[in-house]
N, CA, C, O and CB atoms as a CASP TS submission, in Angstrom:
PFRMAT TS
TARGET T0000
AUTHOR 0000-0000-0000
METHOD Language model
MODEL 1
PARENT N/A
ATOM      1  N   UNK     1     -46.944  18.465  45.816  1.00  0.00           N
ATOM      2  CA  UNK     1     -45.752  17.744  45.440  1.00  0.00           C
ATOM      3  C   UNK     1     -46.074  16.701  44.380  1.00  0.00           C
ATOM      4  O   UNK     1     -45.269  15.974  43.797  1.00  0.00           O
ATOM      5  CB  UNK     1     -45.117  17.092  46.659  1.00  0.00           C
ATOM      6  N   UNK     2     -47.674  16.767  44.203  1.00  0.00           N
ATOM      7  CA  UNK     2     -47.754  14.961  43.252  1.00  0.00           C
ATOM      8  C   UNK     2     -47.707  15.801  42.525  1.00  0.00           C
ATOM      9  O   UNK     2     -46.812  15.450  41.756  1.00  0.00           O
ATOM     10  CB  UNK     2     -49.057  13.540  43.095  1.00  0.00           C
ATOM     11  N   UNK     3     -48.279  17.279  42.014  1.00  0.00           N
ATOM     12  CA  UNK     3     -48.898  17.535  41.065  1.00  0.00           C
ATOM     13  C   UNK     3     -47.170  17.789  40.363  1.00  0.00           C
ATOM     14  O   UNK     3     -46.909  17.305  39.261  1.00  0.00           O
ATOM     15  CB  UNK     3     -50.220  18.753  41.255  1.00  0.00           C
ATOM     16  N   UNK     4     -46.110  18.581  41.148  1.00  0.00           N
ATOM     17  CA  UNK     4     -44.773  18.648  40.043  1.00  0.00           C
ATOM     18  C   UNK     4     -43.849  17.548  40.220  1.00  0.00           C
ATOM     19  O   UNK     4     -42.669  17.899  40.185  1.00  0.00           O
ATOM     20  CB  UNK     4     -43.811  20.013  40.213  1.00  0.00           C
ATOM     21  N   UNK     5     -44.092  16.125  40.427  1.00  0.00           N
ATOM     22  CA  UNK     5     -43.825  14.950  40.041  1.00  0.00           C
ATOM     23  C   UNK     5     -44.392  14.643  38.767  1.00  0.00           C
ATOM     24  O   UNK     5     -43.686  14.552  37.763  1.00  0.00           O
ATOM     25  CB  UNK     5     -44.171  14.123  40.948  1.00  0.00           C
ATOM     26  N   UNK     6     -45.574  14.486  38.754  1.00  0.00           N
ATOM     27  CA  UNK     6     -46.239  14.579  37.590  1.00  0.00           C
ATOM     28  C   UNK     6     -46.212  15.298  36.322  1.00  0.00           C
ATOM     29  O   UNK     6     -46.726  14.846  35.298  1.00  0.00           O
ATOM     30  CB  UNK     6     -47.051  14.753  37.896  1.00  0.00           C
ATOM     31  N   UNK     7     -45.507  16.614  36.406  1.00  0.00           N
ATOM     32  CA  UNK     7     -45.229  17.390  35.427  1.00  0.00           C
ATOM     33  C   UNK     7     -44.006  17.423  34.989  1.00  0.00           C
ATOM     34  O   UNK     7     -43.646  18.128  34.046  1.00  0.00           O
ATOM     35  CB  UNK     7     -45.553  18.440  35.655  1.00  0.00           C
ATOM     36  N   UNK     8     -43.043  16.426  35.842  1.00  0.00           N
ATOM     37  CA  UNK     8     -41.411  16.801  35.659  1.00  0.00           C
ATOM     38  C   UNK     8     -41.692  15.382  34.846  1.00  0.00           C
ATOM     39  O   UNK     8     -41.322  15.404  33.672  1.00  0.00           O
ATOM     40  CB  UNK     8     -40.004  16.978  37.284  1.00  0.00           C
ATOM     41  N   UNK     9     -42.319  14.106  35.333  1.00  0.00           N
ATOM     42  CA  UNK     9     -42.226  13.277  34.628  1.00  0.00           C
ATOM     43  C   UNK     9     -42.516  13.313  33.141  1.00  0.00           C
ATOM     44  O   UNK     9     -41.715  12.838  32.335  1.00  0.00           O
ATOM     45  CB  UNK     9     -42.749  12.588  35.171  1.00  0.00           C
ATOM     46  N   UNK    10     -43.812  13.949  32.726  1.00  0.00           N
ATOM     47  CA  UNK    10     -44.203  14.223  31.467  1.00  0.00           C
ATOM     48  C   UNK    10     -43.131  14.970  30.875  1.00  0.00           C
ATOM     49  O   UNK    10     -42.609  14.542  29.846  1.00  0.00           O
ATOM     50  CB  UNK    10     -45.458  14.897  31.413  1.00  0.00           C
ATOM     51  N   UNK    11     -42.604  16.411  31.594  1.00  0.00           N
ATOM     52  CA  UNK    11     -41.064  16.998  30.400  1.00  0.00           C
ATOM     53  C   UNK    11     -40.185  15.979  30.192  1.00  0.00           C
ATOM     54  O   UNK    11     -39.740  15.589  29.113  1.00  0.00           O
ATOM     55  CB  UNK    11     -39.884  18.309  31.050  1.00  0.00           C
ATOM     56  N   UNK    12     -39.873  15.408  31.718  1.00  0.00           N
ATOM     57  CA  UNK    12     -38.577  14.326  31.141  1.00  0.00           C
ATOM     58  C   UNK    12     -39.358  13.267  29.694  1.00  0.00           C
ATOM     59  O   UNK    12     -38.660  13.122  28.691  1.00  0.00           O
ATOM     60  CB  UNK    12     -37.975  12.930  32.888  1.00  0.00           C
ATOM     61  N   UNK    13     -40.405  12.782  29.720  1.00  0.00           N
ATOM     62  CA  UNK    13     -40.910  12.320  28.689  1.00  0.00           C
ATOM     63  C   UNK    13     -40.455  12.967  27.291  1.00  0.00           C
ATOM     64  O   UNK    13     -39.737  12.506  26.404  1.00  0.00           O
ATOM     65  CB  UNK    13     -42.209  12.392  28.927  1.00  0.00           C
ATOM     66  N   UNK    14     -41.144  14.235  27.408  1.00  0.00           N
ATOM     67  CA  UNK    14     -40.682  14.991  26.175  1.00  0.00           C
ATOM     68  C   UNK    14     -39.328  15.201  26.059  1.00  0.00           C
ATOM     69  O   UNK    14     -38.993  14.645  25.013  1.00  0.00           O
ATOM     70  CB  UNK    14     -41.252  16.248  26.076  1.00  0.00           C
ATOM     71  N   UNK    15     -38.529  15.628  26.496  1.00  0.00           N
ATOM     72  CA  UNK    15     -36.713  15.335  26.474  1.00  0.00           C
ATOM     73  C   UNK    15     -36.421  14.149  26.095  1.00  0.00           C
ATOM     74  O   UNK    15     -35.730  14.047  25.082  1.00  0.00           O
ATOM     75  CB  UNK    15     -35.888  15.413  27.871  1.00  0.00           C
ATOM     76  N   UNK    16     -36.761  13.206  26.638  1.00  0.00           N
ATOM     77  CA  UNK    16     -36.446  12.050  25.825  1.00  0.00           C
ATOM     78  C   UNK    16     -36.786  11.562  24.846  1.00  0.00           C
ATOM     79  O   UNK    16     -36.006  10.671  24.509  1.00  0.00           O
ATOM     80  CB  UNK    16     -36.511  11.315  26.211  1.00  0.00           C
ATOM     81  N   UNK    17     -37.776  11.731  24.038  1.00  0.00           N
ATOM     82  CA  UNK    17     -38.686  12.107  22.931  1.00  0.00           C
ATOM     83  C   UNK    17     -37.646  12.567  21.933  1.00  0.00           C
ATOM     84  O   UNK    17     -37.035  12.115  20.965  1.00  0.00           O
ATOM     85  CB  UNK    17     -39.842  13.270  23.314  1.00  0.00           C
ATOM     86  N   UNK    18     -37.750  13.798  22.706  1.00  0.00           N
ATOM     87  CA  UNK    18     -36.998  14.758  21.678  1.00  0.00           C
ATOM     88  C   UNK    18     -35.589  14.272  21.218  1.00  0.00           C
ATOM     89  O   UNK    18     -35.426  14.135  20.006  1.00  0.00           O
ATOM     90  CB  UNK    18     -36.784  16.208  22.344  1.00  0.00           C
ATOM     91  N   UNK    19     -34.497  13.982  22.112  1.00  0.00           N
ATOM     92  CA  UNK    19     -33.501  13.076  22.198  1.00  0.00           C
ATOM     93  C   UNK    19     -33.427  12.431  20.949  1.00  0.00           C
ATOM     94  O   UNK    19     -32.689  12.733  20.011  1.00  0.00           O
ATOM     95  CB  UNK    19     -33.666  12.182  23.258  1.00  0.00           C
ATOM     96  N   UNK    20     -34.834  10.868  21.054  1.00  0.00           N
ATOM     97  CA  UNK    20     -34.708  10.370  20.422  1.00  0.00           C
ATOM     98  C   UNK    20     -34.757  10.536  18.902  1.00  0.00           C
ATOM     99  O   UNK    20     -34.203   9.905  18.001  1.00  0.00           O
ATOM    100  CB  UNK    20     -35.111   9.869  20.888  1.00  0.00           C
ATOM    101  N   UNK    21     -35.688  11.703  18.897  1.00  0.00           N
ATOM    102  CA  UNK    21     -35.476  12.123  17.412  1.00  0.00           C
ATOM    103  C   UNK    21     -34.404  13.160  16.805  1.00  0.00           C
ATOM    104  O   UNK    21     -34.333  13.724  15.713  1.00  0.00           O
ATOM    105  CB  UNK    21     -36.683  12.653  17.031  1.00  0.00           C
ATOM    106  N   UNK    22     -33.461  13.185  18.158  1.00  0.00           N
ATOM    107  CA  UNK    22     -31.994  14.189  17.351  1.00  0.00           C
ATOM    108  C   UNK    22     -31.326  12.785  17.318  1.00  0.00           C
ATOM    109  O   UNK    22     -30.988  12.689  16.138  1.00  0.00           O
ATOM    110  CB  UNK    22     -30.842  15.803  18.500  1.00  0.00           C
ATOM    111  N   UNK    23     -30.885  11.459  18.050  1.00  0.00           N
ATOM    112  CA  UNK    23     -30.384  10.495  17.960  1.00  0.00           C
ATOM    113  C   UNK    23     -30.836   9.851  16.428  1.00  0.00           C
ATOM    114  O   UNK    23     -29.990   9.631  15.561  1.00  0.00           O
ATOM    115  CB  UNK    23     -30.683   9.823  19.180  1.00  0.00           C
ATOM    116  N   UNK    24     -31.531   9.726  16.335  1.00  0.00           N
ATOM    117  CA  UNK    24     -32.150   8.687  15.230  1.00  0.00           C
ATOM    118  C   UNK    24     -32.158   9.223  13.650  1.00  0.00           C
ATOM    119  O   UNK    24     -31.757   8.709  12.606  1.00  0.00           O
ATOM    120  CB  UNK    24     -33.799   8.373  15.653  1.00  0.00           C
ATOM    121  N   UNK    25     -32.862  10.617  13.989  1.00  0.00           N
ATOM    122  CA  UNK    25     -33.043  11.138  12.433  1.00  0.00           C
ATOM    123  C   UNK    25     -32.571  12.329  12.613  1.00  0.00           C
ATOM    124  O   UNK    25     -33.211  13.166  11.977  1.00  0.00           O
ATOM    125  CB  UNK    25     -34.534  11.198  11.720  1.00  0.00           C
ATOM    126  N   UNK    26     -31.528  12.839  13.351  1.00  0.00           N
ATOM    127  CA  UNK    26     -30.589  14.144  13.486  1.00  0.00           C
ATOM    128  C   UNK    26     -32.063  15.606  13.485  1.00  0.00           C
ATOM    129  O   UNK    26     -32.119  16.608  12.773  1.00  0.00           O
ATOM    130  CB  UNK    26     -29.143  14.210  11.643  1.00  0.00           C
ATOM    131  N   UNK    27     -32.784  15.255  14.287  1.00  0.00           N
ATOM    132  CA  UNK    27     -34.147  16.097  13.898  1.00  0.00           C
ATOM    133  C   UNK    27     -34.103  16.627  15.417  1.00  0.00           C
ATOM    134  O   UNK    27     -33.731  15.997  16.408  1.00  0.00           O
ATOM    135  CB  UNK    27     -35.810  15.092  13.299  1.00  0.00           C
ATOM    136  N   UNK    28     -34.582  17.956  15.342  1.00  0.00           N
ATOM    137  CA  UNK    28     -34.827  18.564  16.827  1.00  0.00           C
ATOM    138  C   UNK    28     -36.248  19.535  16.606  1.00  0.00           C
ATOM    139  O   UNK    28     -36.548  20.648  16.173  1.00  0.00           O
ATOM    140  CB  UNK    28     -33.278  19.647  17.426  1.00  0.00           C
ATOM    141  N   UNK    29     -36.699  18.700  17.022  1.00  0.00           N
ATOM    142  CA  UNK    29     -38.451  19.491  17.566  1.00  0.00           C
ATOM    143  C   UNK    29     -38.728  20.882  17.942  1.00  0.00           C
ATOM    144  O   UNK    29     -39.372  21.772  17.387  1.00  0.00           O
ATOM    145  CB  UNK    29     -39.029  18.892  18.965  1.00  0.00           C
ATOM    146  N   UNK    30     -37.909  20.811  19.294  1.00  0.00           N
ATOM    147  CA  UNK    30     -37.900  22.194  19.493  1.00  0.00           C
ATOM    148  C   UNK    30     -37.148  23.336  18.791  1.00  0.00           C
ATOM    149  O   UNK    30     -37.693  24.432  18.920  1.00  0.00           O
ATOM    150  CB  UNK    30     -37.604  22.272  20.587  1.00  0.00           C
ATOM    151  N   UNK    31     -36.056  23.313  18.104  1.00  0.00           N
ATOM    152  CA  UNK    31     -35.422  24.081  17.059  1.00  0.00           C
ATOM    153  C   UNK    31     -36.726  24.054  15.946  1.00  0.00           C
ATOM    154  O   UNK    31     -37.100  25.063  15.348  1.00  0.00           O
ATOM    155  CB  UNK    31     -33.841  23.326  16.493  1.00  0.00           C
ATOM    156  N   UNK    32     -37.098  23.237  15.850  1.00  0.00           N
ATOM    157  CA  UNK    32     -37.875  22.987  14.272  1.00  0.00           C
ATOM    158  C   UNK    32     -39.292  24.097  14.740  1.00  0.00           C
ATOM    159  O   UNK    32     -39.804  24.910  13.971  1.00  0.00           O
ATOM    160  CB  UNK    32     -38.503  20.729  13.832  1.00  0.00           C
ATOM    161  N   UNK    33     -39.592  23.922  15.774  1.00  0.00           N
ATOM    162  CA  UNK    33     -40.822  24.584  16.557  1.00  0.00           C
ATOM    163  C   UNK    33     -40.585  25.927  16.324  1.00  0.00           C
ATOM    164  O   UNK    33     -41.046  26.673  15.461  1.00  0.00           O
ATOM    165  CB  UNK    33     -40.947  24.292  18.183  1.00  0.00           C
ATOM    166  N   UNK    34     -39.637  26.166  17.404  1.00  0.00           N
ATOM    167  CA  UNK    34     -39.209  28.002  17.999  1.00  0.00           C
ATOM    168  C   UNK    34     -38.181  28.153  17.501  1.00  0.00           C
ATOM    169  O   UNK    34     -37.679  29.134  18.050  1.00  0.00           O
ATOM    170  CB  UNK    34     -38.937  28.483  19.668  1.00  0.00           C
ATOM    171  N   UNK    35     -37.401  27.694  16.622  1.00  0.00           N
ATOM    172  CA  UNK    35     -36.228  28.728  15.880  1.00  0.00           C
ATOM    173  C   UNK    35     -34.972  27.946  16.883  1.00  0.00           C
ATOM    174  O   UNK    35     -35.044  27.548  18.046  1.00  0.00           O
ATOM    175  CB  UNK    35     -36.508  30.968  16.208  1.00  0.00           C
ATOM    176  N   UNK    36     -34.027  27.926  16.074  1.00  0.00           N
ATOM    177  CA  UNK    36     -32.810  27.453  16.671  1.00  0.00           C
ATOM    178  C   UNK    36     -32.368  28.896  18.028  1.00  0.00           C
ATOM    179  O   UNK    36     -32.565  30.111  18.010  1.00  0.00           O
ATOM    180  CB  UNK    36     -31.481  27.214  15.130  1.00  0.00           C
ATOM    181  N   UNK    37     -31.761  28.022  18.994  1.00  0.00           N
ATOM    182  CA  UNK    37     -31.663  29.279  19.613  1.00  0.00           C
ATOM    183  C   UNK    37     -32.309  30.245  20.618  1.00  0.00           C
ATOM    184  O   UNK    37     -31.882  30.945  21.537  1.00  0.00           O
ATOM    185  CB  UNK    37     -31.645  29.762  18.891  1.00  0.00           C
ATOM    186  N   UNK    38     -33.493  30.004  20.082  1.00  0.00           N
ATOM    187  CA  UNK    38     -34.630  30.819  20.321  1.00  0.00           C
ATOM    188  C   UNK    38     -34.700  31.113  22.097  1.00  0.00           C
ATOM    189  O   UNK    38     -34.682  30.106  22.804  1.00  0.00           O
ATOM    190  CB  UNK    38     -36.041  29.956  19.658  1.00  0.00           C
ATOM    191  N   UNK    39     -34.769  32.320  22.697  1.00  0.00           N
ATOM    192  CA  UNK    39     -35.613  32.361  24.058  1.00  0.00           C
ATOM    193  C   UNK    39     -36.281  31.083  24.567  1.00  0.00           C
ATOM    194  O   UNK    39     -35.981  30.332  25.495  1.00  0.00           O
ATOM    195  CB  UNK    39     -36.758  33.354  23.911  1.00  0.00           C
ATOM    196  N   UNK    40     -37.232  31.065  23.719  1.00  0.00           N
ATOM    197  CA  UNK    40     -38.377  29.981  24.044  1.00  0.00           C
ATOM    198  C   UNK    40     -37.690  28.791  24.242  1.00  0.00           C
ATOM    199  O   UNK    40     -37.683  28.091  25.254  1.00  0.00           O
ATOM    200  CB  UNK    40     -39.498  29.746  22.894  1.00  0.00           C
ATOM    201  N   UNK    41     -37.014  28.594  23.006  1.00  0.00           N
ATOM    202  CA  UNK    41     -36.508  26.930  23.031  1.00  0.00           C
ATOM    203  C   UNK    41     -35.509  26.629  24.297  1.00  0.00           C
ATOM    204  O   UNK    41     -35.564  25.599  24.968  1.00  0.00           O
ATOM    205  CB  UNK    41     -35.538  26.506  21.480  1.00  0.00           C
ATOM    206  N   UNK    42     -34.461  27.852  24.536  1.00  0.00           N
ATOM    207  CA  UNK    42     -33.628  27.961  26.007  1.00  0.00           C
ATOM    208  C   UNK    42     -34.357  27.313  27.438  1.00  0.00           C
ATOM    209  O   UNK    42     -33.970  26.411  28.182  1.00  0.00           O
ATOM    210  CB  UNK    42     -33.407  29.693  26.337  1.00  0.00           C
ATOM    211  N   UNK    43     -36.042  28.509  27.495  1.00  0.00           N
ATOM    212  CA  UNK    43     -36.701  28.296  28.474  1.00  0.00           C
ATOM    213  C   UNK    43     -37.151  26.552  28.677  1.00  0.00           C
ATOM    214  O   UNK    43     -37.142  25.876  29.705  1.00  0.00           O
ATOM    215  CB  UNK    43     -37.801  29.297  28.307  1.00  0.00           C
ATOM    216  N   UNK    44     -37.474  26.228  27.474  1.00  0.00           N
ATOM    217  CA  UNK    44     -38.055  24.499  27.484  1.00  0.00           C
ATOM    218  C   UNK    44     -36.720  23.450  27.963  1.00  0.00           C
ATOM    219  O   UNK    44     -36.598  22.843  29.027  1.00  0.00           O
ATOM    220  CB  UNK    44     -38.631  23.915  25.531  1.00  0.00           C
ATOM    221  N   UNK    45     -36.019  23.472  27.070  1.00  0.00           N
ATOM    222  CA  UNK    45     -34.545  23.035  28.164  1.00  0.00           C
ATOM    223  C   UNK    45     -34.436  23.385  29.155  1.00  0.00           C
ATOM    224  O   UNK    45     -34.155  22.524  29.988  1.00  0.00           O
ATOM    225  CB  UNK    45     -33.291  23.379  27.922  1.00  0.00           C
ATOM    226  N   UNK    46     -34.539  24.337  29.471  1.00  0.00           N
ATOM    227  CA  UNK    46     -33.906  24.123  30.892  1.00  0.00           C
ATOM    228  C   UNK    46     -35.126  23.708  32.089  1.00  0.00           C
ATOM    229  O   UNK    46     -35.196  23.625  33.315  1.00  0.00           O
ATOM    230  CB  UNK    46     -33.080  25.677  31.357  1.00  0.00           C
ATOM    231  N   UNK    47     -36.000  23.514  30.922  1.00  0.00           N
ATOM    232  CA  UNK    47     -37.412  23.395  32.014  1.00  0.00           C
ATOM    233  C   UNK    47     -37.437  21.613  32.555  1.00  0.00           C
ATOM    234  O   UNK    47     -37.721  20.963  33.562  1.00  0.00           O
ATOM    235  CB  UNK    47     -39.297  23.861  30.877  1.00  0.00           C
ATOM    236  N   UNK    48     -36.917  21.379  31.081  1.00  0.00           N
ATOM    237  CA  UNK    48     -36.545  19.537  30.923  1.00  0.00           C
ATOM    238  C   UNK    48     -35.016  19.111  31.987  1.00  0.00           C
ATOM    239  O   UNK    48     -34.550  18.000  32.240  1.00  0.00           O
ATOM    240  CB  UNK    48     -35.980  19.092  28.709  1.00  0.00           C
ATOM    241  N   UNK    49     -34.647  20.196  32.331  1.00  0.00           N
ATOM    242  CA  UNK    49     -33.397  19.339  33.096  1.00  0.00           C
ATOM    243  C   UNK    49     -33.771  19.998  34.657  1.00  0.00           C
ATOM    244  O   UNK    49     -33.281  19.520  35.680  1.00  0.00           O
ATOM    245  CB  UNK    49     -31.412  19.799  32.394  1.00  0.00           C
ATOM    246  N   UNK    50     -34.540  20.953  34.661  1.00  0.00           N
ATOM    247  CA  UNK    50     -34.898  21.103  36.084  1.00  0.00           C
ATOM    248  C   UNK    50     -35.971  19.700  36.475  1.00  0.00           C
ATOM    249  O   UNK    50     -35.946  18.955  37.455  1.00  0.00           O
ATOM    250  CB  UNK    50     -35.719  22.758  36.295  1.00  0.00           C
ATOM    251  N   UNK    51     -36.763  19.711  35.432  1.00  0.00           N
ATOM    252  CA  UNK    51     -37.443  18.076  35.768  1.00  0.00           C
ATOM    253  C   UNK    51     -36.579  17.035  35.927  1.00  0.00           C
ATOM    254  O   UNK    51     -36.450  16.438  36.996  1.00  0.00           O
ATOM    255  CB  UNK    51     -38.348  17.477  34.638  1.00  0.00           C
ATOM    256  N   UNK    52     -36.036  16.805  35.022  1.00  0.00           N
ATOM    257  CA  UNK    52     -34.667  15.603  35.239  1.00  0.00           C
ATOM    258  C   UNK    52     -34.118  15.572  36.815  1.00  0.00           C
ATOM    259  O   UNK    52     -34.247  14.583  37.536  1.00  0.00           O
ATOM    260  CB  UNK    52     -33.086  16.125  34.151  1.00  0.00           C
ATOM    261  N   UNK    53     -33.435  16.917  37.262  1.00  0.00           N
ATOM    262  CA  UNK    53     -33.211  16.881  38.578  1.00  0.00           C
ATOM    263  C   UNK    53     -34.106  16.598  40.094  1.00  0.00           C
ATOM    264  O   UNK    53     -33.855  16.329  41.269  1.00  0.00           O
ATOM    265  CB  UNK    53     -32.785  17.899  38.562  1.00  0.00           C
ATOM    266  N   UNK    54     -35.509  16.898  39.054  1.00  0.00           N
ATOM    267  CA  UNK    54     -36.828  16.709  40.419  1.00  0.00           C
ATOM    268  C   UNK    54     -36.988  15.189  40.500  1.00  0.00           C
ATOM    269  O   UNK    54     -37.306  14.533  41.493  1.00  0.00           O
ATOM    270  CB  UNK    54     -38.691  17.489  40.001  1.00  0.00           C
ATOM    271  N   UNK    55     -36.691  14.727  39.187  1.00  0.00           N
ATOM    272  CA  UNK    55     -36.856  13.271  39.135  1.00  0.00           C
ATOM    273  C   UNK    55     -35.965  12.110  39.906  1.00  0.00           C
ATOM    274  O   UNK    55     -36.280  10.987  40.298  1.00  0.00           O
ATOM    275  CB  UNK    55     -36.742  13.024  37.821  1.00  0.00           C
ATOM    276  N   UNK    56     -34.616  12.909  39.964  1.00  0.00           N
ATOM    277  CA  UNK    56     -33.585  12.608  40.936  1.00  0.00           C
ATOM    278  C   UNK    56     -33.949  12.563  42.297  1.00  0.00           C
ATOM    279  O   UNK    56     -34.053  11.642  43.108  1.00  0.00           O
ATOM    280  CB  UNK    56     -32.589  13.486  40.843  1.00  0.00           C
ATOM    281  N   UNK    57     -34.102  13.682  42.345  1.00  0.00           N
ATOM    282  CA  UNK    57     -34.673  14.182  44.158  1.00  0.00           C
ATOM    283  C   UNK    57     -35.602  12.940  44.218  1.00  0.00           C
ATOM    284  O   UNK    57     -35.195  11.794  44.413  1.00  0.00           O
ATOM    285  CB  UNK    57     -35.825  16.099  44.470  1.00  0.00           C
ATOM    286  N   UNK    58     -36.724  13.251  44.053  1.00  0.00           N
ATOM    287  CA  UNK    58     -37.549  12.410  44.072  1.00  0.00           C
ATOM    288  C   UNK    58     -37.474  10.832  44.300  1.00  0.00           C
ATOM    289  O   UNK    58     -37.880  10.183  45.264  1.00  0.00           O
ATOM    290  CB  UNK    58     -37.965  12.675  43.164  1.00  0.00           C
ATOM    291  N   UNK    59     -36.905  10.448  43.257  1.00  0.00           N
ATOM    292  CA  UNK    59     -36.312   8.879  43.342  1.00  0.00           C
ATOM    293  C   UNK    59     -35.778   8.966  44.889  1.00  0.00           C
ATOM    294  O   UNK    59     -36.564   8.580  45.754  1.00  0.00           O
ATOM    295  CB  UNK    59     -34.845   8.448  42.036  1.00  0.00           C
ATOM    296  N   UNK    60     -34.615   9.403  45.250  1.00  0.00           N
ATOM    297  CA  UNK    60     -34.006   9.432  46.205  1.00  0.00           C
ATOM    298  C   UNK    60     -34.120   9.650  47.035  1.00  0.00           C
ATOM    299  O   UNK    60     -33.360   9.601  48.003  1.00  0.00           O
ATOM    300  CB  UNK    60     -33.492   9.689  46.218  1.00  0.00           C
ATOM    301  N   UNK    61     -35.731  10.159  46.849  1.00  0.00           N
ATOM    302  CA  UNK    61     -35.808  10.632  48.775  1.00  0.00           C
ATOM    303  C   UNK    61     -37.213   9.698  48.635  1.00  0.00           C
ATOM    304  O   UNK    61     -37.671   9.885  49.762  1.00  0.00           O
ATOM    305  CB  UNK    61     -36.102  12.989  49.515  1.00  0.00           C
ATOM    306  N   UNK    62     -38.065   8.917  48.041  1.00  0.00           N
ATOM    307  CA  UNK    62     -39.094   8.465  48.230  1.00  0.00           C
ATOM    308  C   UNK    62     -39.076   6.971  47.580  1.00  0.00           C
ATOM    309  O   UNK    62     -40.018   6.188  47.697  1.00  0.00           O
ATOM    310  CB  UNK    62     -40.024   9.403  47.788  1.00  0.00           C
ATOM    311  N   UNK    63     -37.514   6.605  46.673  1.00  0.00           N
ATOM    312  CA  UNK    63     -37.536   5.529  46.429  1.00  0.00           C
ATOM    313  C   UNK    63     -38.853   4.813  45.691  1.00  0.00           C
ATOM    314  O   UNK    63     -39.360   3.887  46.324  1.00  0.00           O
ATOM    315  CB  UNK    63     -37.198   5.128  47.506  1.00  0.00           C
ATOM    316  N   UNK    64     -39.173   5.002  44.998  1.00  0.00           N
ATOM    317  CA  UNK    64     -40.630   4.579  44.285  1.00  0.00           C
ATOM    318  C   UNK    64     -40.266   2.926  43.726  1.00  0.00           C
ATOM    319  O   UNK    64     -41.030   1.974  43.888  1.00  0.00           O
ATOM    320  CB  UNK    64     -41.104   5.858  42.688  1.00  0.00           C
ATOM    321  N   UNK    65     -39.171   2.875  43.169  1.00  0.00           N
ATOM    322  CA  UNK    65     -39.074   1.442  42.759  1.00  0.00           C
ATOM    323  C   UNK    65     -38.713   0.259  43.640  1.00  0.00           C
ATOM    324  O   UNK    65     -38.525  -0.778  43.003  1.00  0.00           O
ATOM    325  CB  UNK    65     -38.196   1.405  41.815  1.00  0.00           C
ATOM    326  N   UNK    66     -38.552   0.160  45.158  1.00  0.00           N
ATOM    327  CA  UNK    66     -37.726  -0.161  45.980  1.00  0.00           C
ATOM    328  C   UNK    66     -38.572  -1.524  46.578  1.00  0.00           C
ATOM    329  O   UNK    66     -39.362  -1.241  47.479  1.00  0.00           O
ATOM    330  CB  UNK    66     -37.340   1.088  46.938  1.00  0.00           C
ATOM    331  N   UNK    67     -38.530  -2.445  46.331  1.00  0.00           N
ATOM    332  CA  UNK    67     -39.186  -3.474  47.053  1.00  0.00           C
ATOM    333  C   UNK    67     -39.545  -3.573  48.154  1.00  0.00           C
ATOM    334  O   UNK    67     -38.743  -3.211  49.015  1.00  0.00           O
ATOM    335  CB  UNK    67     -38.745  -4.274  47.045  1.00  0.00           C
ATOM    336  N   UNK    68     -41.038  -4.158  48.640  1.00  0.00           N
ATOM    337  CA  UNK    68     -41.735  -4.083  49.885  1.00  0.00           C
ATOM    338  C   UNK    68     -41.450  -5.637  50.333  1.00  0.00           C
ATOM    339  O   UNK    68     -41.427  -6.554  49.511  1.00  0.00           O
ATOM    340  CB  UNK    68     -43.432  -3.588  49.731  1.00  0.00           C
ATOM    341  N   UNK    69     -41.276  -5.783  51.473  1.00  0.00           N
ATOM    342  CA  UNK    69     -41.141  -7.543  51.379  1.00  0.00           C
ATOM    343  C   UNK    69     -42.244  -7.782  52.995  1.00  0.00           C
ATOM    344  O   UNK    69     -42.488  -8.913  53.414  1.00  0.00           O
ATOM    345  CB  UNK    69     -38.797  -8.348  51.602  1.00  0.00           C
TER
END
């Protein structure tokens, strides 16, 4: 379980990454990479929002930021 915490965190990293460079300079990495469209580029999205959702779970069932008193 640490090890795909650890890996959802790093995609969500890259999603947001990426984000920031369609926000900022209208630029997309992964289009620019694998072709607009592309299989590949489909598979990486959706790989970034299945992390997003583990990251949810996660938070919510283990609370990581939650004060100890």
């Amino acid at each position: 379980m640490k090890i795909a915490t650890i890996i959802s965190f790093i995609l969500v990293l890259v999603g947001a990454l990426v984000w920031l460079l369609v926000g900022i300079f209208d630029f997309n990495l992964v289009a620019f990479i694998f072709g607009p469209g592309a299989l590949v580029s489909r598979i990486i999205y959706s790989l970034v929002g299945i992390s997003a959702l583990w990251m949810i779970f996660y938070w919510a069932m283990y609370r990581p930021f939650r004060q100890i008193d």
